[in-house]
C-alpha angles and dihedrals in degrees: 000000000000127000138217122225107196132186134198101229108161133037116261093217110136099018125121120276090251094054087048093050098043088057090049086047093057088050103250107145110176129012116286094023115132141193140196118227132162125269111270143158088235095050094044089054091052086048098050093050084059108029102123083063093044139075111207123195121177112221131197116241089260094047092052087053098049088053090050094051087053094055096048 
């Protein structure tokens, strides 16, 4: 199973309700925050609805761990 490592990299003022809250909703809380989730149809749709204020990076399942072991 592959991972998705994703970054909050541009401001959403300005942006419709439903961008914003799709950024709260994938747990992104400041700018340049990022989190790992798996790889998911769901996710990728939320991704893909915000992706020009977004960085996306797919992990291995080594690699996700590894950046889950660095943020705890």
């Amino acid at each position: 199973m592959s991972y998705l490592k994703i970054t909050w990299k541009k401001s959403y003022i300005g942006r419709t309700q439903k961008q914003r809250r799709i950024i709260r909703s994938l747990g992104l809380r400041r700018l340049n925050h990022s989190v790992v989730h798996r790889n998911s149809p769901t996710i990728q749709g939320m991704v893909q609805k915000t992706i020009h204020l977004l960085e996306v990076v797919e992990l291995s399942e080594e690699q996700a761990a590894l950046e889950a072991g660095e943020t705890r």
